[in-house]
N, C-alpha and C positions, 0 to 999 in steps of 0.2 A: 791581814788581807791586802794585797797591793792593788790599788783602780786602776783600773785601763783606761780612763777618759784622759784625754789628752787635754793638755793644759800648753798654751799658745803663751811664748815668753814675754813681760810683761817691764817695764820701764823704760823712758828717755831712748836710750840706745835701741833697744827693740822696736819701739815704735819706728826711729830712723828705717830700720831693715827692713822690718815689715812695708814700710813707705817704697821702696827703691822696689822690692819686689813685687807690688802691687803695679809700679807705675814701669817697668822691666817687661812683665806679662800684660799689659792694656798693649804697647810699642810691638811684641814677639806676635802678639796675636794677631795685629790687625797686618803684619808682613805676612806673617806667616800661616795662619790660622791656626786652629784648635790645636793640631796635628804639633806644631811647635814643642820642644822637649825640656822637661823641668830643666836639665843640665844645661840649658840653652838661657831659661831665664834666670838662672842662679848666677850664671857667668856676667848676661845684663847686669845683672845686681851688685854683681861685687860681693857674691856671699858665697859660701858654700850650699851646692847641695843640701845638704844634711839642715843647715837654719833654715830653706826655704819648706820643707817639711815641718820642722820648728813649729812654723805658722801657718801651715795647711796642710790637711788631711790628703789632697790630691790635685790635680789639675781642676777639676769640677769647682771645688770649694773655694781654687784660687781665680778663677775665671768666674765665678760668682762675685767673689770680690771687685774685682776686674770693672764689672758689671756698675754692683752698689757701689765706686766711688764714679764712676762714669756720670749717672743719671745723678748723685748728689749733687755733682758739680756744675751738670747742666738745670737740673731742676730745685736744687736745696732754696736759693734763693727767691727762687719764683714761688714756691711755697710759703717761706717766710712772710712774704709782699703781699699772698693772697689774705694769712693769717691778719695779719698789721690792716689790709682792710675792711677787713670783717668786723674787727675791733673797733675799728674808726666811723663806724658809721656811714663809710660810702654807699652809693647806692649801690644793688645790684646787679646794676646793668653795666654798671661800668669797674666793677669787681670782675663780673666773667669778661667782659671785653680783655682788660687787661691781663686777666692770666693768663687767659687765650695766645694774648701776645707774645707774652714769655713763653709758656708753652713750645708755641711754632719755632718762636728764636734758639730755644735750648732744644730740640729734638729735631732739627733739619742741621745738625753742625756735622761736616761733614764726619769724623771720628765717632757721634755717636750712631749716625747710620750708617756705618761700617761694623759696629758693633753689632745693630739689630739686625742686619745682615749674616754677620756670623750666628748669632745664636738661633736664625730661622733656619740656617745651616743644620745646627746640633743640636735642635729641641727633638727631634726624635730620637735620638739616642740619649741625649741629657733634657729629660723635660723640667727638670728643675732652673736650667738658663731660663726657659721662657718664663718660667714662676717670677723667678727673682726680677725680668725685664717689667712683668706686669706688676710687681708688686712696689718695687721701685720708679714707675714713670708715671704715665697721669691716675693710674688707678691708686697713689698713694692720698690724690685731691679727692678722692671719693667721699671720703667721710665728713670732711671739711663744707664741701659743696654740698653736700645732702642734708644736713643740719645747716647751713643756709635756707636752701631752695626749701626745706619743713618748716621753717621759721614764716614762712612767711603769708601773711592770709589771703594772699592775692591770687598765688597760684594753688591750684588744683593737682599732686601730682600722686597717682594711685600706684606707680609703680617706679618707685624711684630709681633701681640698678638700670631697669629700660631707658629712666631718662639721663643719666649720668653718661648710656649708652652715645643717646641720639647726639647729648651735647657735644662729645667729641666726636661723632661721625661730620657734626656740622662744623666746626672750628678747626679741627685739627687734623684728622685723619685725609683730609686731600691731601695737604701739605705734605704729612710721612708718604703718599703714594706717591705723589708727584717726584719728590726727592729722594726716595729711592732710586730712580730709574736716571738720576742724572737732573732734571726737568727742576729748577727754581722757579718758582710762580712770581709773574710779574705781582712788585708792592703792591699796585693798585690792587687787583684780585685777589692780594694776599687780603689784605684792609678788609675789602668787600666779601671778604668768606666768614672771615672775623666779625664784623660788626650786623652785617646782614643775618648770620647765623644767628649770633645772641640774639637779637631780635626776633626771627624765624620762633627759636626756643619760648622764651616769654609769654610771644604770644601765644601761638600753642597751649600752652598749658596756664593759660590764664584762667581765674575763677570765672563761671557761669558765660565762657564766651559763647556757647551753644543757645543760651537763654538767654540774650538781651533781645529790645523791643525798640521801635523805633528807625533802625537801618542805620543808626550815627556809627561812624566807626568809634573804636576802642582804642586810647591808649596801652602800649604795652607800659610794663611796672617798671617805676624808675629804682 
């Protein structure tokens, strides 16, 4: 009985091909859009036709790719960085401050908000771009961040995807709005969205801030 599962060709050389045609289709698409034609990026590539199928099932699958080496490249290390602090012992306020940073720096480059552009384009015909954009950019910190932020006996947090929510509505998400439209946030503001949000967050969701006595204010958690 012969499989039909297609099998994506494998060593040294393949990998080279598969490289050219990944990095062929990120250059076609962002000229050209979706619309851009395999024969077009196999020609970028310096391959045949026929190998750019080799290693992908269709344009979808390859513009997913497209995609996941985009966000790796802008956020693989910022993840790394987060990981490495979490490990180290930093505090937590200065864990999220600095992803946060990276963050903004890797998702306002101009190429990748060309990209989240294109695929808010094509997510209604191809809703698996917008999967792969959300599964690949900050919601890959989700898990990281949440077995932090449960770690810890200080805050109170009863609904964790909500707060993962808020966190990026306060750190990040101006920035992706702003930068889409053209609009770089002056440093300062950037700084102060960043550091003023983690802050904002923290306290928020500090243990028993509804029930203290006295009127002293509260530090947030270092």
């Amino acid at each position: 009985m012969t499989s039909t599962t297609r099998r994506a060709p494998s060593g040294e050389r393949a990998t080279r091909k598969r490289t050219a045609i990944v990095r062929a289709a990120h250059k076609l698409f962002l000229e050209q859009g979706f619309g851009t034609g395999m024969d077009h990026i196999a020609a970028e590539a310096g391959v045949s036709k026929v190998t750019v199928y080799n290693h992908f099932a269709g344009k979808e699958e390859l513009f997913t790719e497209v995609v996941n080496d985009a966000l790796e490249q802008a956020l693989g290390r910022t993840m790394r960085a987060m990981q490495e602090r979490l490990r180290s012992g930093d505090g937590l306020r200065e864990v999220l401050t600095a992803t946060a940073r990276d963050w903004v720096e890797g998702l306002v480059q101009p190429e990748v908000l060309a990209l989240r552009a294109l695929i808010t384009a094509e997510a209604r015909r191809f809703p698996e771009l917008g999967r792969a954009w959300r599964e690949q950019g900050p919601d890959r910190f989700a898990g990281p961040l949440a077995a932090a932020l449960d770690a810890r006996d200080d805050l109170d947090i009863p609904d964790m995807d909500l707060a993962i929510t808020q966190f990026y509505a306060l750190v990040l998400y101006p920035h992706i709005v702003h930068s889409a439209y053209g609009d770089r946030l002056d440093p300062r503001l950037t700084d102060d969205l960043i550091t003023k949000g983690v802050d904002m967050f923290l306290t928020y969701y500090r243990k028993g801030r509804h029930t203290g006595s006295g009127g002293e204010p509260r530090k947030s958690p270092e």
